[in-house]
N, C-alpha and C positions, 0 to 999 in steps of 0.2 A: 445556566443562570435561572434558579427557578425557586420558589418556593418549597422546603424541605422542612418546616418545623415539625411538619409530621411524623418523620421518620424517629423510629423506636431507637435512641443508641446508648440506651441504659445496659449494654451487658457492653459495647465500646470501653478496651482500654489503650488502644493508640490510634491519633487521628493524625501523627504528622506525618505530612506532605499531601493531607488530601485537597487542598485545595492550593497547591502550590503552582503556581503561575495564575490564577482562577482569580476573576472576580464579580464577586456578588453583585447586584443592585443592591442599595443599602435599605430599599424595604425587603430581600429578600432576605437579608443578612438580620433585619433586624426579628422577621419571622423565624427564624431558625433558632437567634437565642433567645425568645421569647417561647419558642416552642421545645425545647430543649431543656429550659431551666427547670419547668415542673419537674419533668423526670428524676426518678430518684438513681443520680449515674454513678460512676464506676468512680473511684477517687484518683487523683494526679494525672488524669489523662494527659498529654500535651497535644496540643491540636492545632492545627494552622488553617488560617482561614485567608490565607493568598493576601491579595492586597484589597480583601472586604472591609467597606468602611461599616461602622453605625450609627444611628440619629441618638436622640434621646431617649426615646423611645427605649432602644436597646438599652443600654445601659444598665439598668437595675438589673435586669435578664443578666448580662455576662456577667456585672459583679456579682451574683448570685453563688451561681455558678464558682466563678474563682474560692469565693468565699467559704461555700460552703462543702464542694468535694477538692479544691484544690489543686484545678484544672491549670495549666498553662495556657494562655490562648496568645497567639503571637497575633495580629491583621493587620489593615490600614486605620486603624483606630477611631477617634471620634471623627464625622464626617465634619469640612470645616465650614459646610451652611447649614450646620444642623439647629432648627430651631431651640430656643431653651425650655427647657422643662421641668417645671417641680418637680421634688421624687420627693419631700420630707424626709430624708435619709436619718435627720437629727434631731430636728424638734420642729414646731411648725412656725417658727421666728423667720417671716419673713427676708432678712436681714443677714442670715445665714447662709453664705456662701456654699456648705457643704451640702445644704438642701435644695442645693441646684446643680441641674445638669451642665452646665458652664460655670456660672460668678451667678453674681443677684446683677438684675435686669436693670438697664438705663431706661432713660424715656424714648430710644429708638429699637427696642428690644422687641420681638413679640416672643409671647411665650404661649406655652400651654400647662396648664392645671389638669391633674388628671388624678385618680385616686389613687391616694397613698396611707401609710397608716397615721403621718401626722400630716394633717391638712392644715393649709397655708394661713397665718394671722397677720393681716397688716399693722406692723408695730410702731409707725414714723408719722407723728407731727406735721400737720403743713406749719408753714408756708415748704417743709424740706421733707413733705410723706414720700411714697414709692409712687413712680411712675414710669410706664410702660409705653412701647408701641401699638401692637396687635396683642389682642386678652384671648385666649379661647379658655371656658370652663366644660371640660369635659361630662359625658352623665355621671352621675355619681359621685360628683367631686365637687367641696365647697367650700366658695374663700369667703375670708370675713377683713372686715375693715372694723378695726377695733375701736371704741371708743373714744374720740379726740385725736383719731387717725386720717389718714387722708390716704388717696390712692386717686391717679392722674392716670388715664388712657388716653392715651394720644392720637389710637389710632381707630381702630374697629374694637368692638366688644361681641363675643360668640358665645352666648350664656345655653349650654345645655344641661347645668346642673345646677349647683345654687348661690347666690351671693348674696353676703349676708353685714347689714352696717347696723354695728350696733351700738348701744347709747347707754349711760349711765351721770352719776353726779358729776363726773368731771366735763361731761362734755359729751358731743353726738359723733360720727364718723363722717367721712365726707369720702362721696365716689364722682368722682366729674367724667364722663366721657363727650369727647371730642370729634366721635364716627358717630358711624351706624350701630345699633343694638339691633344681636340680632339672635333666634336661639328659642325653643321651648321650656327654657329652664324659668328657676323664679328667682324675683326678687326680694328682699325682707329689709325694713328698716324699722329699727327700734328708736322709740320714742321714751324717753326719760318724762316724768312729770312727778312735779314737788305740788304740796299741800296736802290735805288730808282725804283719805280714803272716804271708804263706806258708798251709802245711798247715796249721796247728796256731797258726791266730792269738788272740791274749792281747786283743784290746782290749776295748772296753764299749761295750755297745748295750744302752739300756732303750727298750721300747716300754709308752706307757701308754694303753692303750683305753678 
């Protein structure tokens, strides 16, 4: 039980029974397909990975994999405390089931944000926006709260990358958190203002602290 995403198994074209009775820790398991996917492998391999589970984490890593040479992988499949994780697999719609590693998140949910190619858009309304448990925003990865959107953390907030509420004619975004903020990342809030431009602009900005 150890970490192997190192090993070379791009010239691998049968893996089954190598891990037959075996099981991974599922951060080892999840290093392996993670470490694994880059490689340019052999195609249909079939491969057994005993009763190793994966978090979320893994996930894009094996379906990758499957996807793209055509692998068989039989394991213990998704682990069942695995935290939930954006992947943006489809679009960055919140709301999207398929661009989550489980379902789209309740208000007892904690998830993790991490970089993907379509990064997450809060797309829901209060008084009925999305709402979470525990937030973490991974480095490099940035969620926005859309204009006249709302987003409820219920629990902790772990900002190491960026979050972004942003504002236009219809209306401002709203981010309420309920913990602790916590994290070297940043935050951005745009401000919508009506009147007229130039030198000597007339519009209205209230800031309430």
């Amino acid at each position: 039980n150890q970490n192997i995403g190192s090993w070379d198994v791009s010239s691998v074209t049968n893996m089954y029974g190598m891990f037959d009775g075996a099981t991974l820790s599922t951060v080892n398991y999840d290093a392996l397909l993670n470490g694994w996917a880059p490689q340019v492998l052999q195609n249909g391999v079939t491969f057994l990975g005993g009763s190793s589970q994966y978090s979320c984490s893994g996930v894009a890593a094996r379906q990758s994999i499957i996807d793209t040479y055509s692998w068989n992988i039989t394991d213990g499949g998704l682990a069942t405390n695995a935290v939930n994780r954006w992947l943006g697999t489809n679009s960055s719609d919140w709301n999207d089931a398929s661009n989550w590693c489980t379902t789209v998140p309740t208000s007892v949910d904690d998830i993790i944000i991490g970089v993907s190619s379509n990064q997450p858009h809060i797309t829901s309304a209060a008084p009925n926006g999305a709402s979470v448990g525990n937030l973490t925003v991974e480095p490099g990865a940035t969620l926005t709260v859309d204009a006249g959107k709302a987003l409820t953390v219920n629990g902790d907030l772990s900002n190491e990358g960026s979050v972004l509420v942003k504002a236009d004619a219809t209306g401002i975004g709203s981010l309420i958190t309920e913990g602790t903020v916590t994290g070297a990342g940043t935050f951005a809030m745009e401000q919508y203002l009506t009147g007229s431009g130039g030198a000597t602009p007339n519009g209205l900005f209230y800031y309430v602290g």
